[in-house]
N, CA, C and O atoms as CSV, one atom per row, in Angstrom:
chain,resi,resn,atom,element,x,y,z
A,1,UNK,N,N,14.395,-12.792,6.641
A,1,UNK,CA,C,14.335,-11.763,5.638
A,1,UNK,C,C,13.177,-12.058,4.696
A,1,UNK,O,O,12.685,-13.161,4.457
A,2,UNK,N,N,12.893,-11.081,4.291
A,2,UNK,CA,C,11.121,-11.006,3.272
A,2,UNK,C,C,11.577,-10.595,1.945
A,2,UNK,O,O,12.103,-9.500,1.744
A,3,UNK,N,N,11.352,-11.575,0.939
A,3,UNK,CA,C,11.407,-10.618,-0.346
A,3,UNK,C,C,9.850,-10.423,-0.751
A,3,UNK,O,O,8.869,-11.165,-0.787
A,4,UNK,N,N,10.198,-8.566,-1.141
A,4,UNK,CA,C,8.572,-8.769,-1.763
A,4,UNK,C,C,8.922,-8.156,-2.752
A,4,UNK,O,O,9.809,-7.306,-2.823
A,5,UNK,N,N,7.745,-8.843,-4.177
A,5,UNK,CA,C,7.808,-8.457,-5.453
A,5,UNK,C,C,6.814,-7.714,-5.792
A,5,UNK,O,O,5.674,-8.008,-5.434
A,6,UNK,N,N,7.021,-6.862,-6.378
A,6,UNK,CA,C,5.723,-5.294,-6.997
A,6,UNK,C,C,5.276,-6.010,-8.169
A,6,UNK,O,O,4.316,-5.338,-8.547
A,7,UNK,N,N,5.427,-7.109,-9.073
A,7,UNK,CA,C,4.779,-7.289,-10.275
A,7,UNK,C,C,3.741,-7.445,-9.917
A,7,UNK,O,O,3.104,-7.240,-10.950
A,8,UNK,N,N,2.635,-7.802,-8.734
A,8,UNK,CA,C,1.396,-7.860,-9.028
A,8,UNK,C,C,1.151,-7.697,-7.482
A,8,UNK,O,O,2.004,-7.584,-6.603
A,9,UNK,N,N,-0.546,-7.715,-7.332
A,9,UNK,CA,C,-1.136,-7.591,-5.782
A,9,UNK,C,C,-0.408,-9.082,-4.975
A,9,UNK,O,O,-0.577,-10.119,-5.617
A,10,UNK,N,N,0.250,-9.192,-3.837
A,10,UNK,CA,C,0.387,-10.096,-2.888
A,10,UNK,C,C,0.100,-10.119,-1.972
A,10,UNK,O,O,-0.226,-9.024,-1.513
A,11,UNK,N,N,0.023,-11.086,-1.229
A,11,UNK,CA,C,0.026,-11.089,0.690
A,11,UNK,C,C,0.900,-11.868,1.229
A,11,UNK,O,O,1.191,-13.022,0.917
A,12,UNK,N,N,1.479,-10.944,2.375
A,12,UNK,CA,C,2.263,-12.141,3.070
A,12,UNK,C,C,1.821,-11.489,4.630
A,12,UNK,O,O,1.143,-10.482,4.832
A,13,UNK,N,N,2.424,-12.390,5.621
A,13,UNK,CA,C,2.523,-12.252,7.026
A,13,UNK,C,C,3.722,-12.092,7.510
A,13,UNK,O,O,4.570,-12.606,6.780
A,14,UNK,N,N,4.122,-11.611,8.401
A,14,UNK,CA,C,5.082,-11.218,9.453
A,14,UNK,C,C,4.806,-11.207,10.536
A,14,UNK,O,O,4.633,-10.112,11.071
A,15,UNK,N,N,4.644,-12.500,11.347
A,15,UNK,CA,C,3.781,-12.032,13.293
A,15,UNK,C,C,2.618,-11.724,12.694
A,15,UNK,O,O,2.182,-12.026,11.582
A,16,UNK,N,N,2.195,-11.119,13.524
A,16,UNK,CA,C,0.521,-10.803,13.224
A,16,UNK,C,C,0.701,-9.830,12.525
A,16,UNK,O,O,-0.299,-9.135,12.706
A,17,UNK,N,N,1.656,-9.104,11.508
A,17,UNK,CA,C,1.408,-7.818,10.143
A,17,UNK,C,C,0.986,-9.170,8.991
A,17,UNK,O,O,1.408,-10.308,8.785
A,18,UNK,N,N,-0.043,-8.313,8.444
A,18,UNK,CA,C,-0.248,-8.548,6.999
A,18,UNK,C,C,0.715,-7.492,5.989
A,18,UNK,O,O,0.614,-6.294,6.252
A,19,UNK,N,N,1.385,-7.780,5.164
A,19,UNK,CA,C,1.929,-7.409,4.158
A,19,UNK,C,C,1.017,-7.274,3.062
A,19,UNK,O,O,-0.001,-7.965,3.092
A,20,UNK,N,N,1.219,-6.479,2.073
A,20,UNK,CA,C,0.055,-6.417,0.599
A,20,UNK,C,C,0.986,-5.504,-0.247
A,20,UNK,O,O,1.531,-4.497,0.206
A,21,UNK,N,N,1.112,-5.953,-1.517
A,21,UNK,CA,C,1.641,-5.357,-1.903
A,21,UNK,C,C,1.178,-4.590,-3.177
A,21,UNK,O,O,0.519,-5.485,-3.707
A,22,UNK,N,N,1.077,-3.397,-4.118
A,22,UNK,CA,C,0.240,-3.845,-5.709
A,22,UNK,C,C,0.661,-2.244,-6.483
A,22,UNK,O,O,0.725,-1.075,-6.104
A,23,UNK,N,N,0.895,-3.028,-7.813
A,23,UNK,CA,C,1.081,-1.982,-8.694
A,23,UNK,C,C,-0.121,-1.035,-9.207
A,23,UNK,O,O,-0.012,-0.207,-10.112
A,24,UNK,N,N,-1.574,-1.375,-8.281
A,24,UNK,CA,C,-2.760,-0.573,-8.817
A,24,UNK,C,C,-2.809,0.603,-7.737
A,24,UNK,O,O,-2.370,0.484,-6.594
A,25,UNK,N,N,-3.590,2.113,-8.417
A,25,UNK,CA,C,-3.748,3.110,-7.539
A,25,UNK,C,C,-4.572,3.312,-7.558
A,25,UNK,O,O,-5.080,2.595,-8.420
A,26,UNK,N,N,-5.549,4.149,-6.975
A,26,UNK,CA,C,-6.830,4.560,-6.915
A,26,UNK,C,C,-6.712,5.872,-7.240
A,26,UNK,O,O,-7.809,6.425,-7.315
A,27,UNK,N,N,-5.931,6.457,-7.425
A,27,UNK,CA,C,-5.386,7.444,-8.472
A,27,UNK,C,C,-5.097,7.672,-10.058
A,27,UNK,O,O,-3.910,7.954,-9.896
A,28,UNK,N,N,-5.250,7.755,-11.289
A,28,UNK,CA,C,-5.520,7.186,-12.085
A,28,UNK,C,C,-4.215,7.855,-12.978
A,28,UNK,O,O,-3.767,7.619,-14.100
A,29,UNK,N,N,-3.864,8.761,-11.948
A,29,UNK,CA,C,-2.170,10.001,-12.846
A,29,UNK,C,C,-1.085,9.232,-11.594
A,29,UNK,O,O,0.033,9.746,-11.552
A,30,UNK,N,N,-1.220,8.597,-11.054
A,30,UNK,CA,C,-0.144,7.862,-10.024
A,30,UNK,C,C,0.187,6.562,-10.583
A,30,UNK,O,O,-0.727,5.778,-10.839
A,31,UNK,N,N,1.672,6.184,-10.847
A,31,UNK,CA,C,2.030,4.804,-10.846
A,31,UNK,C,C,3.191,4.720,-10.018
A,31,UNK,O,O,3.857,5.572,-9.430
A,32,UNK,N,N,3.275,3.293,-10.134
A,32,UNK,CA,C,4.164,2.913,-8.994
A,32,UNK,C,C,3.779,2.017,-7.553
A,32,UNK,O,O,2.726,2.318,-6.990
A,33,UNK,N,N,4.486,1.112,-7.067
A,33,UNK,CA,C,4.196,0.096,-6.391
A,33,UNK,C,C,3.727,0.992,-5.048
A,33,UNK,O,O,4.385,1.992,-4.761
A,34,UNK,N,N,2.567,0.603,-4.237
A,34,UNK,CA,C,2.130,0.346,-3.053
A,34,UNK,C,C,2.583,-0.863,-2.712
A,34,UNK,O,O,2.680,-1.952,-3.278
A,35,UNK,N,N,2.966,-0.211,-1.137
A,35,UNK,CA,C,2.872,-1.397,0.062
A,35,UNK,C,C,2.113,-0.862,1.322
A,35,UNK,O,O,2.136,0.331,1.625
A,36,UNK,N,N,1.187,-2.165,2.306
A,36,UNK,CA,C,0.634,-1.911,2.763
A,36,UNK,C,C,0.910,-2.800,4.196
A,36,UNK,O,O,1.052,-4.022,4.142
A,37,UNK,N,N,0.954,-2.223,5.186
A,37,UNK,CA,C,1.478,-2.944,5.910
A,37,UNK,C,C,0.226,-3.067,7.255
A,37,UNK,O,O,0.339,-2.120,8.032
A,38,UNK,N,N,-0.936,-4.081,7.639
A,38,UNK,CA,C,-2.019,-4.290,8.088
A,38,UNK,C,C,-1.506,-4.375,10.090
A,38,UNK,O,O,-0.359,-4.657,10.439
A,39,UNK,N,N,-2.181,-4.191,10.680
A,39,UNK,CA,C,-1.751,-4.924,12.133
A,39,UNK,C,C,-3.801,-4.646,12.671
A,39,UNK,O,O,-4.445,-3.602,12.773
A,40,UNK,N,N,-4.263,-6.276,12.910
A,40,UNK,CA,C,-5.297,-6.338,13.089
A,40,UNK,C,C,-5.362,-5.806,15.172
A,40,UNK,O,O,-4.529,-5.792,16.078
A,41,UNK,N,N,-6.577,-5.526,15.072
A,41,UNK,CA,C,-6.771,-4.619,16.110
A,41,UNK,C,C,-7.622,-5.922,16.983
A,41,UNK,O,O,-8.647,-6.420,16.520
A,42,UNK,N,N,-7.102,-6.300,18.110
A,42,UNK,CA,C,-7.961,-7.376,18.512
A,42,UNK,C,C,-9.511,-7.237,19.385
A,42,UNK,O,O,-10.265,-8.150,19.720
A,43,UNK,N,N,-9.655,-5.764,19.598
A,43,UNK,CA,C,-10.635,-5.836,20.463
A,43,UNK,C,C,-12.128,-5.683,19.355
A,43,UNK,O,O,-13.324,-5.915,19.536
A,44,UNK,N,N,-11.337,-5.187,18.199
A,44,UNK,CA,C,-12.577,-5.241,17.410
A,44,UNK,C,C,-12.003,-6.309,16.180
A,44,UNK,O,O,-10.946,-6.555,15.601
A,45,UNK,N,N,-13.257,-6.712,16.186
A,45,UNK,CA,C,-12.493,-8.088,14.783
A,45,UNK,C,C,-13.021,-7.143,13.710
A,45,UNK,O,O,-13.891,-6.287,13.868
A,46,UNK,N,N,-12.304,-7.456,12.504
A,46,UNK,CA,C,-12.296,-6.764,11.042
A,46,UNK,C,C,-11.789,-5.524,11.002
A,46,UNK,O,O,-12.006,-4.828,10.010
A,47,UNK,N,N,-10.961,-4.998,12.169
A,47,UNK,CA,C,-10.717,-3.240,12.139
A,47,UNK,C,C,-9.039,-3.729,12.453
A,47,UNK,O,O,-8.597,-4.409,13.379
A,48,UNK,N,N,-8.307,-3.066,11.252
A,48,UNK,CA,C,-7.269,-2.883,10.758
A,48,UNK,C,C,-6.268,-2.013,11.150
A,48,UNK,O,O,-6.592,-0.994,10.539
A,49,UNK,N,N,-5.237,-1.737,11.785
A,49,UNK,CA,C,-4.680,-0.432,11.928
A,49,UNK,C,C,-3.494,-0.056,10.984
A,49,UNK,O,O,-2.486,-0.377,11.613
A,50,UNK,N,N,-3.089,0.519,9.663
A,50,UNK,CA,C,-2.357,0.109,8.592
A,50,UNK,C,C,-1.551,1.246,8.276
A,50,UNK,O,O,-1.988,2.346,8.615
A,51,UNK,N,N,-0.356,1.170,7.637
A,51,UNK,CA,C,0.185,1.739,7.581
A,51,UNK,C,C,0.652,1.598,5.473
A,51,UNK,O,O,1.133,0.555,5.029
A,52,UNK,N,N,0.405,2.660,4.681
A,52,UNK,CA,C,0.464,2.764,3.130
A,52,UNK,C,C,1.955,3.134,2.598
A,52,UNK,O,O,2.194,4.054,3.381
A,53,UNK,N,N,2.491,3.086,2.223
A,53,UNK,CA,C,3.546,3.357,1.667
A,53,UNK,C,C,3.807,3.520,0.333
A,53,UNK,O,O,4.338,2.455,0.019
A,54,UNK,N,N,3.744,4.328,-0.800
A,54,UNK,CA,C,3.934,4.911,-2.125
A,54,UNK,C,C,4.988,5.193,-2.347
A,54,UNK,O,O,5.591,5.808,-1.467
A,55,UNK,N,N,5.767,4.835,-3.765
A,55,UNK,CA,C,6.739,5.377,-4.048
A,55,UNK,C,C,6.166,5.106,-5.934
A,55,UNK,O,O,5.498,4.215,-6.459
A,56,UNK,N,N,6.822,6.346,-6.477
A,56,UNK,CA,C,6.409,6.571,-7.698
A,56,UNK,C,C,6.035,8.004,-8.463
A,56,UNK,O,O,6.053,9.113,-7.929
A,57,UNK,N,N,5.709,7.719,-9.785
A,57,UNK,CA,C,5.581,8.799,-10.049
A,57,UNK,C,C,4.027,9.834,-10.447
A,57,UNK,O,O,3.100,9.030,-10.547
A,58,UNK,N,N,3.720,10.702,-10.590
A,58,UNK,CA,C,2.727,11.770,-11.604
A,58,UNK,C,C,2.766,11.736,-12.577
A,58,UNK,O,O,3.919,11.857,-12.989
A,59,UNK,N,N,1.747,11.574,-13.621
A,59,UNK,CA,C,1.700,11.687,-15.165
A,59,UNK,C,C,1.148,13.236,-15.178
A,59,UNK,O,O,-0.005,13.373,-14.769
A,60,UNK,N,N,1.547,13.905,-15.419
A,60,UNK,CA,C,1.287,15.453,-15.843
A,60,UNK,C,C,0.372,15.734,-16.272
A,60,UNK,O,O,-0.487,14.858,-16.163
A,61,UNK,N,N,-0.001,16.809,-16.880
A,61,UNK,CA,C,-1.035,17.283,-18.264
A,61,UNK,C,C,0.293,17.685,-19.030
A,61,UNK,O,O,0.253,17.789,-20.256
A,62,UNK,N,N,1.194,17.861,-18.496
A,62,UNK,CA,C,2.446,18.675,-19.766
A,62,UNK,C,C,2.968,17.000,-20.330
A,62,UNK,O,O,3.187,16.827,-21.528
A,63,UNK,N,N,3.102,16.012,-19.464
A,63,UNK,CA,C,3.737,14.875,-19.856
A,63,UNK,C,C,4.944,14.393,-19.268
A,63,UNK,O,O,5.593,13.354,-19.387
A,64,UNK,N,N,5.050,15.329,-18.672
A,64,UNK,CA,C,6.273,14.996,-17.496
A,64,UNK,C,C,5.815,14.522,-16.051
A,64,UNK,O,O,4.770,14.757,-15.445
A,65,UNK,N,N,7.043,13.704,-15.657
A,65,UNK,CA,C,6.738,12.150,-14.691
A,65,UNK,C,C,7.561,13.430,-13.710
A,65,UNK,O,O,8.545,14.133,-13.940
A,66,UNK,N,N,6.597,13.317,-12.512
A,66,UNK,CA,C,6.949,14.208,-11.335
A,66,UNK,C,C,7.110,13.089,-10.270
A,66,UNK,O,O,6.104,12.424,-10.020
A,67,UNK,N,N,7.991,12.875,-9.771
A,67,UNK,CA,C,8.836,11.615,-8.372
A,67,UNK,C,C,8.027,11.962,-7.644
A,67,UNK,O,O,7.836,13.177,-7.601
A,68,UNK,N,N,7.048,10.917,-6.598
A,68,UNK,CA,C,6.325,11.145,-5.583
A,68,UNK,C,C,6.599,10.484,-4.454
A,68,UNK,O,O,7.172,9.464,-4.834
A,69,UNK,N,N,6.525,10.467,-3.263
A,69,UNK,CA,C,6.597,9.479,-2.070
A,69,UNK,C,C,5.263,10.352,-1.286
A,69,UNK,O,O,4.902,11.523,-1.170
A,70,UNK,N,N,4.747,8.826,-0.790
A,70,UNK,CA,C,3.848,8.712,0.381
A,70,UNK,C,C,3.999,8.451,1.283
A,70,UNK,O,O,4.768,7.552,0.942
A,71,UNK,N,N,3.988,8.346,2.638
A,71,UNK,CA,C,3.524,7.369,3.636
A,71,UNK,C,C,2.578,7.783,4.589
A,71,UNK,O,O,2.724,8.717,5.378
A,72,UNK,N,N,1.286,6.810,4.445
A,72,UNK,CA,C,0.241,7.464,5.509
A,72,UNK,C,C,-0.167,6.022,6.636
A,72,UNK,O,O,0.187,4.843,6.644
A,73,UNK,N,N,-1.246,7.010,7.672
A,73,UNK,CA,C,-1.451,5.707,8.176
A,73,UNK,C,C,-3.023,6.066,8.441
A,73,UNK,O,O,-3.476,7.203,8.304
A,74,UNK,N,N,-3.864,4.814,8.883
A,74,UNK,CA,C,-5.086,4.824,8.841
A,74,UNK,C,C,-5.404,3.753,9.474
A,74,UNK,O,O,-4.569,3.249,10.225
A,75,UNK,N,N,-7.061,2.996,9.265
A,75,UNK,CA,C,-7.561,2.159,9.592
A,75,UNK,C,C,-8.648,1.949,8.408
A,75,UNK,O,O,-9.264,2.793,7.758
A,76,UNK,N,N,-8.672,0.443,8.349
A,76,UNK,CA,C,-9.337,-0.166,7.334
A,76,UNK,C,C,-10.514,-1.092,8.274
A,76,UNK,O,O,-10.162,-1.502,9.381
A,77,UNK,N,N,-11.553,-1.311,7.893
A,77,UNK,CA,C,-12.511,-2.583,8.037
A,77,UNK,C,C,-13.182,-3.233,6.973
A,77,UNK,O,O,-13.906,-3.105,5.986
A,78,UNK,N,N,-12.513,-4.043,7.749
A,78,UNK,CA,C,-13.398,-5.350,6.760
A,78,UNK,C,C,-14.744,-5.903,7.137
A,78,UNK,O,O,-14.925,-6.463,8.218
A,79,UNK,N,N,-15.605,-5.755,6.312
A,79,UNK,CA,C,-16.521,-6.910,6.794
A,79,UNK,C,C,-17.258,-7.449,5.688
A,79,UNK,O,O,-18.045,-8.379,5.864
């Protein structure tokens, strides 16, 4: 069993998943913990196949916190 904590950015492993976890968005009206869940792609090194997960809320223009959920998936590289 995995505990993971949202107070700040982490990493962990599972088998070959990278775990990441972080209370920052690239959204600037979104809060709320991201998790990121990595599975490296072996035929290309640095190419990621990942899966995002959001839960949280919208800061408005009226001021009201609107409940959001995400989940997407993608690919990341590193180099």
């Amino acid at each position: 069993m995995v505990s993971l904590s949202f107070s700040s950015h982490i990493s962990d492993r599972i088998g070959p998943f990278l775990l990441e976890n972080s209370n920052s968005s690239l959204d600037s009206v979104k809060t709320g913990p991201t998790a990121t869940a990595a599975y490296p792609a072996k035929a290309v090194p640095g190419l990621d196949l990942t899966v995002n997960m959001f839960v949280g809320h919208w800061q408005t223009n009226t001021g009201s916190n609107v409940d959001s959920e995400a989940l997407t998936a993608g690919i990341r590289y590193k180099w």
